[in-house]
C-alpha positions as CSV (number, residue, x, y, z in Angstrom):
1,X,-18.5,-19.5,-6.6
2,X,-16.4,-18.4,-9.4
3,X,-13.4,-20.3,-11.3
4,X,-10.3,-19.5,-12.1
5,X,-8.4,-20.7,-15.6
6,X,-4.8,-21.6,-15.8
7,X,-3.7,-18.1,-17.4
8,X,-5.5,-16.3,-14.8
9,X,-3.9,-18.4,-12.0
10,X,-0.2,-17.9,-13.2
11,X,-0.8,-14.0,-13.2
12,X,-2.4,-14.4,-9.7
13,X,0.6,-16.4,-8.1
14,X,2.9,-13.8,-9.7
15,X,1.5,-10.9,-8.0
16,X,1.2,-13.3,-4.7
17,X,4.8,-13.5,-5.0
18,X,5.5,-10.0,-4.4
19,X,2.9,-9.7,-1.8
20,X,5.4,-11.4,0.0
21,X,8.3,-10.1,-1.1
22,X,7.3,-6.6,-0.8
23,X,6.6,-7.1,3.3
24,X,3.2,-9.1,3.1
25,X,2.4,-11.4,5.8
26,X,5.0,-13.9,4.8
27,X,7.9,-11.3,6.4
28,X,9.7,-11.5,9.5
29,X,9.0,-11.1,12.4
30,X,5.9,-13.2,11.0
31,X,3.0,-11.6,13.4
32,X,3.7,-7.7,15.0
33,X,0.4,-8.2,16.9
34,X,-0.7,-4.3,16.2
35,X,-0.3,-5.1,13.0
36,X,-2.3,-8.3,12.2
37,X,-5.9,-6.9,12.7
38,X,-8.8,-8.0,10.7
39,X,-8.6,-6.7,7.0
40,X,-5.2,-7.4,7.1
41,X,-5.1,-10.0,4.3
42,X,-7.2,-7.7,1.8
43,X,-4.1,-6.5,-0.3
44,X,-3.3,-10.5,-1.1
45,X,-4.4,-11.2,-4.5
46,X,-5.1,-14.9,-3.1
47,X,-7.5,-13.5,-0.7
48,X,-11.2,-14.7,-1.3
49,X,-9.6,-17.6,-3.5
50,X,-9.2,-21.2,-2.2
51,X,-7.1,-24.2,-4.6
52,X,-9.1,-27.7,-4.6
53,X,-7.3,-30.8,-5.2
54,X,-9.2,-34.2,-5.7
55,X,-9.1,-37.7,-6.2
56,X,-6.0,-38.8,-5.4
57,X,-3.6,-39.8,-2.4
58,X,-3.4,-37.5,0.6
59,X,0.3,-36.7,-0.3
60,X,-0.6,-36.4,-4.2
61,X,-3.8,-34.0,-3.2
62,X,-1.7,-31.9,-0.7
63,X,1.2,-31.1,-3.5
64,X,-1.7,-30.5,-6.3
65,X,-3.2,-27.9,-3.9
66,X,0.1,-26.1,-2.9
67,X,1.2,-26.1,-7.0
68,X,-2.4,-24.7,-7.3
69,X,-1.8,-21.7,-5.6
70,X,1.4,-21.5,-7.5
71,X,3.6,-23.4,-5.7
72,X,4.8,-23.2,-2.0
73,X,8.2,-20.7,-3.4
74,X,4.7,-17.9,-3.3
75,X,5.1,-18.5,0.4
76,X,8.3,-19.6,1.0
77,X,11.4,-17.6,0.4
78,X,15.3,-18.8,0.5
79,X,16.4,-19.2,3.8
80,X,12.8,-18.8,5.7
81,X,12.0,-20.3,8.9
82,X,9.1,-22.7,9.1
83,X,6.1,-23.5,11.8
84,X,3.7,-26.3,10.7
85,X,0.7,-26.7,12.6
86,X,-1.1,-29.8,12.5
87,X,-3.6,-31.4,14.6
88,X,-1.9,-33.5,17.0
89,X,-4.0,-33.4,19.6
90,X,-5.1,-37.0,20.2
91,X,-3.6,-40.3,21.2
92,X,-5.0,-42.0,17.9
93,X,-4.2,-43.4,15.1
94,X,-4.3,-42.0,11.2
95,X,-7.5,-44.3,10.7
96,X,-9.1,-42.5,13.6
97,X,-9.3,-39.3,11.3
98,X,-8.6,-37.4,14.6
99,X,-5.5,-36.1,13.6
100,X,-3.6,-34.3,10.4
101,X,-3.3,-37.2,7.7
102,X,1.0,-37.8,8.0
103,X,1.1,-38.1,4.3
104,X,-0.5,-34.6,4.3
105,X,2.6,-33.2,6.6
106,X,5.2,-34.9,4.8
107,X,4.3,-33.1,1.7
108,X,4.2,-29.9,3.1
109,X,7.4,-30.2,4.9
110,X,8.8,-31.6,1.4
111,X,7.2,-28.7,-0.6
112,X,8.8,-26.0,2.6
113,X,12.4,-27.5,2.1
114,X,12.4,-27.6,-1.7
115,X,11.4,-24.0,-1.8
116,X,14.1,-23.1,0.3
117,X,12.9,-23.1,3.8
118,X,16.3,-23.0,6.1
119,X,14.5,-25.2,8.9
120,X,11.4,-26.9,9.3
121,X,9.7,-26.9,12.6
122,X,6.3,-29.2,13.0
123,X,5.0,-28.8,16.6
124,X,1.2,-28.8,18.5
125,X,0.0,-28.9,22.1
126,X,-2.0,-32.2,22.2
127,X,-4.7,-32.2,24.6
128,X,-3.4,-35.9,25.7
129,X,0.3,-37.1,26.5
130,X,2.2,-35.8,23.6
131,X,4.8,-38.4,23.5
132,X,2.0,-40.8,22.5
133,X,-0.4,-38.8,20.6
134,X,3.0,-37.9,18.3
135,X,3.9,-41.0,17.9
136,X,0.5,-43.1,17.4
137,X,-0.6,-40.1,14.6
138,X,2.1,-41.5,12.4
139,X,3.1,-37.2,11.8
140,X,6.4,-37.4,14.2
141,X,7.8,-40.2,11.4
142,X,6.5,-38.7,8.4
143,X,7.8,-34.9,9.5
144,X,11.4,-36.3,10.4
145,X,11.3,-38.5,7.4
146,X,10.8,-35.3,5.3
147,X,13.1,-33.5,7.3
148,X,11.5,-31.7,9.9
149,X,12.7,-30.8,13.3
150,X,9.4,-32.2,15.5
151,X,9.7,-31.1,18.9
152,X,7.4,-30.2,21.8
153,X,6.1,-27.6,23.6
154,X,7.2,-26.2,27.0
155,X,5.7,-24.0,29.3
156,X,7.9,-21.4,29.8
157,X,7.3,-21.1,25.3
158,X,4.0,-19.7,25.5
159,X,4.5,-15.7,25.9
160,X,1.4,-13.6,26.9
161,X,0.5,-11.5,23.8
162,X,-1.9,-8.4,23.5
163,X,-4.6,-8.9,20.9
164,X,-5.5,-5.6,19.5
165,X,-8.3,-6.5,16.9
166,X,-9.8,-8.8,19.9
167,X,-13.2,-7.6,20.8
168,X,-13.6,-10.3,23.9
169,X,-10.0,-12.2,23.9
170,X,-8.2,-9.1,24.2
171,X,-4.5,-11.4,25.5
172,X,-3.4,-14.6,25.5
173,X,-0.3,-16.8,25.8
174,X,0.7,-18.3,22.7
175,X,3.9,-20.4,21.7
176,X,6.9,-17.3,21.0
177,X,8.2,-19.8,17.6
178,X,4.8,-18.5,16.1
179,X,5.2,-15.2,16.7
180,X,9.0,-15.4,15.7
181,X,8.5,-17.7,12.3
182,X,9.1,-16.1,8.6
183,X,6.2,-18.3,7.6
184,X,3.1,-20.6,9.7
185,X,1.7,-22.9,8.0
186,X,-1.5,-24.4,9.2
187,X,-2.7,-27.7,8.3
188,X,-5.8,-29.1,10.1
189,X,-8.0,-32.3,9.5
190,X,-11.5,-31.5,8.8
191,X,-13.8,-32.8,12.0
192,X,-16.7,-32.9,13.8
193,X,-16.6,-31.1,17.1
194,X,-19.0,-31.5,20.1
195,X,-18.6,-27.6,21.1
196,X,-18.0,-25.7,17.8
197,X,-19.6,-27.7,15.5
198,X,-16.9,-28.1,12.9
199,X,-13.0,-28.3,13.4
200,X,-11.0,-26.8,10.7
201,X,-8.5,-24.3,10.5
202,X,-9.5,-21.1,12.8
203,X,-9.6,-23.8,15.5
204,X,-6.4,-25.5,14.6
205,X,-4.7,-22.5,16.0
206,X,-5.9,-23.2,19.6
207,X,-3.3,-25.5,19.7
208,X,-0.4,-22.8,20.0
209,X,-2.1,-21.2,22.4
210,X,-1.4,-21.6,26.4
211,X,-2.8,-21.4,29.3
212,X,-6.5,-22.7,30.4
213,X,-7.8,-23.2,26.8
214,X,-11.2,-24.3,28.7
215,X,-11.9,-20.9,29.2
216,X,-11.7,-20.3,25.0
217,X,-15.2,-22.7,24.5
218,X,-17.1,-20.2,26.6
219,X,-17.9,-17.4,23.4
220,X,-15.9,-19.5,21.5
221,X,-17.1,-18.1,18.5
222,X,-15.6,-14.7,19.2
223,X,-12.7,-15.7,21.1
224,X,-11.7,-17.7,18.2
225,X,-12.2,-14.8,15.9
226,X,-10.4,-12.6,17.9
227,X,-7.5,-15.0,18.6
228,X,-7.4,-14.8,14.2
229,X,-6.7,-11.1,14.4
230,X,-3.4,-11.5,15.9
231,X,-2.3,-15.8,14.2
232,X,-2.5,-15.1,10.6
233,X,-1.0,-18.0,9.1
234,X,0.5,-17.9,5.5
235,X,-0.7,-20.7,4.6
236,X,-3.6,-22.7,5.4
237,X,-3.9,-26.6,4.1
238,X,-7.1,-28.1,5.1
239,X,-6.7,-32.5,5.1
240,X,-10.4,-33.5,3.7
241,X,-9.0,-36.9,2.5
242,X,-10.8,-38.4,5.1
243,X,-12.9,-36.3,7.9
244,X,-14.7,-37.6,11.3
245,X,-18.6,-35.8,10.3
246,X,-19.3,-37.5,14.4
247,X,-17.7,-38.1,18.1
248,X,-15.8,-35.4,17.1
249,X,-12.8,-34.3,18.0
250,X,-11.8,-37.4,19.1
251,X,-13.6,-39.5,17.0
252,X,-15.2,-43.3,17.4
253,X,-15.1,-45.7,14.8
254,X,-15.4,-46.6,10.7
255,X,-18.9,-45.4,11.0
256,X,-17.8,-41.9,11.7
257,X,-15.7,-41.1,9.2
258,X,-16.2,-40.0,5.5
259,X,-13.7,-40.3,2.3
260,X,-13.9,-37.2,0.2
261,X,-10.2,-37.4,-0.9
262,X,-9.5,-33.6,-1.1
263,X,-7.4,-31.0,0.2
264,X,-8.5,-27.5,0.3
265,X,-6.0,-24.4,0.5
266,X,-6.2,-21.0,0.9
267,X,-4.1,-17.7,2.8
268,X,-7.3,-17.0,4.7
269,X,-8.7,-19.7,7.2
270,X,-11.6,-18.4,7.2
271,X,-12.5,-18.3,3.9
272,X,-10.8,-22.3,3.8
273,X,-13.1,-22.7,6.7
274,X,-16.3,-21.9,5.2
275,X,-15.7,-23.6,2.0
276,X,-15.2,-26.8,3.9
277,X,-18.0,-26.0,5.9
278,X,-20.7,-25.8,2.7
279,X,-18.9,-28.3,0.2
280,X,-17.7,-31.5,2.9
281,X,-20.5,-34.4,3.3
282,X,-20.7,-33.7,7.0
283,X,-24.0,-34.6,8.6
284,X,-24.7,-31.6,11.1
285,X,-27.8,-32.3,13.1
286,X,-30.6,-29.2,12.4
287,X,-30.0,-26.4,14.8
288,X,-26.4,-26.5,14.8
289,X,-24.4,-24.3,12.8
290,X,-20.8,-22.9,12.8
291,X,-20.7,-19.5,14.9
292,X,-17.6,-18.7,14.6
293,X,-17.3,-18.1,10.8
294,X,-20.0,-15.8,11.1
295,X,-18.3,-13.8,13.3
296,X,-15.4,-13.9,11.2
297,X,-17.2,-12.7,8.1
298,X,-18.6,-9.8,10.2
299,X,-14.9,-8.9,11.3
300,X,-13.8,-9.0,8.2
301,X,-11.2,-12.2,8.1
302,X,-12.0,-13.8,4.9
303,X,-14.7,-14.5,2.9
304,X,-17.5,-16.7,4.5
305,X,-19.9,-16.1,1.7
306,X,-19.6,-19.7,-0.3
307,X,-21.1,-18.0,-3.4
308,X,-18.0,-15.2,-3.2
309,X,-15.7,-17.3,-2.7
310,X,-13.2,-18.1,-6.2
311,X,-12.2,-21.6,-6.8
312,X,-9.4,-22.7,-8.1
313,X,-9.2,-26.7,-9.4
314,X,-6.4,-27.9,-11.8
């Protein structure tokens, strides 16, 4: 892994700047599905690059991370609509590390609005009663507080979408405010997970999409690839402050859950992904590895080669 200083940093979030500006993925309509097909991100100049922030509070970490980068204004221009994705899928509390940290939303939503975002929307698809889960997560007070609109998903939301860089997945219904947003932000917790190993943000995005997601574990390592050719976030903000390394996703108790107090962010999740993946104290039992970043690698959706990848720490 290489390093970058601050000089080279400021130059780098310059020419990020007009990446978006100039049409990059940050443009509206946010995803034209024939266009978002692996490669796609090569032209950012934050491609390859993740920001690390350490030591401090999950709100403190998640502002360092985005300043990083060079501050959420690289992503977010005047008058921009907004989607945060967290993980929200379970009926459990912060402590439970099954869900986004809330202090990690509320700075993001805080760091959207200040840049200029003209609304804020923070929504998921929990895979338990969603009145609950966004409640007992803490994230439906701490987005509103900040001054999100939080709302919930409906049925008749999820639009059936062709994928064009899908090599299995080749459609799928996914939530039309995705496909409609100026900028997605993507903001997963870092977990255990009995199927795919790991839980970060490639799988975060499963939580936009509709129908029987069941049928996404079978291949799931190119079904999630695929389903990454056509959601690119803008953004992605992985919460490391405290992860769940077993009984993932849903998590058991203290003795599952480790505190490295960072927050890792990137414009690839793949590359965010496998950073997390090699530098996290998880505990993965021999045998097991994480498929699905391999197959991104090979598709080209980031860079998945730890020693490749830059770093960028303050």
């Amino acid at each position: 892994m290489s390093r970058l200083n601050r000089r080279s940093l400021f130059r780098l979030a310059g020419a990020a700047a007009g990446f978006y500006i100039l049409g990059g993925k940050g443009s509206s309509p946010r995803l034209l599905a024939e266009e978002a097909v692996a490669g796609k991100t090569s032209g950012n100049p934050l491609a390859g690059k993740v920001a690390v922030a350490r030591n401090d509070t999950p709100y403190n970490n998640t502002k360092k991370a985005i300043a990083l980068l060079g501050g959420m204004k690289v992503f977010v221009k005047t008058g921009a609509s907004v989607v945060v994705k967290p993980n929200i899928g379970w009926n459990r509390p912060p402590t439970a590390c099954a869900t986004t940290n809330p202090d990690v939303i509320k700075a993001v939503v805080e760091e959207c609005l200040k840049a200029g975002a003209k609304k804020v929307e923070v929504y998921d698809r929990p895979c338990e009663d969603r009145r609950r889960t966004y409640s007992r997560s803490g994230i439906e007070a701490a987005a509103k507080a900040a001054g999100a609109e939080v709302r919930y998903l409906e049925d008749y939301e999820f639009v059936d979408t062709a994928i064009p860089g899908g090599k299995v997945l080749k459609k799928w219904s996914v939530a039309e405010g995705i496909l409609k947003a100026d900028v997605v932000i993507n903001v997963p917790i870092a977990k255990d997970h009995d199927t795919a190993t790991l839980t970060m943000a490639m799988k975060n995005l499963m939580g936009i999409m509709g129908g029987n997601r069941g049928e996404i574990h079978t291949n799931m390592e190119q079904k999630l690839a695929d389903f990454s050719t056509l959601v690119i976030p803008t953004l992605n903000i992985i919460d490391a402050n405290s992860i769940l390394i077993a009984h993932g996703p849903q998590g058991g108790g203290a003795e599952d859950i480790k505190t490295p107090r960072m927050v890792i962010a990137g414009v690839e999740a793949a590359t965010v992904d496998a950073f997390a993946a090699a530098n996290l104290p998880w505990e993965i039992a021999p045998g097991r590895k994480v498929a699905y970043l391999d197959t991104a690698g090979e598709m080209g959706l980031g860079t998945v080669d730890v020693s490749k990848i830059t770093v960028i720490e303050g």
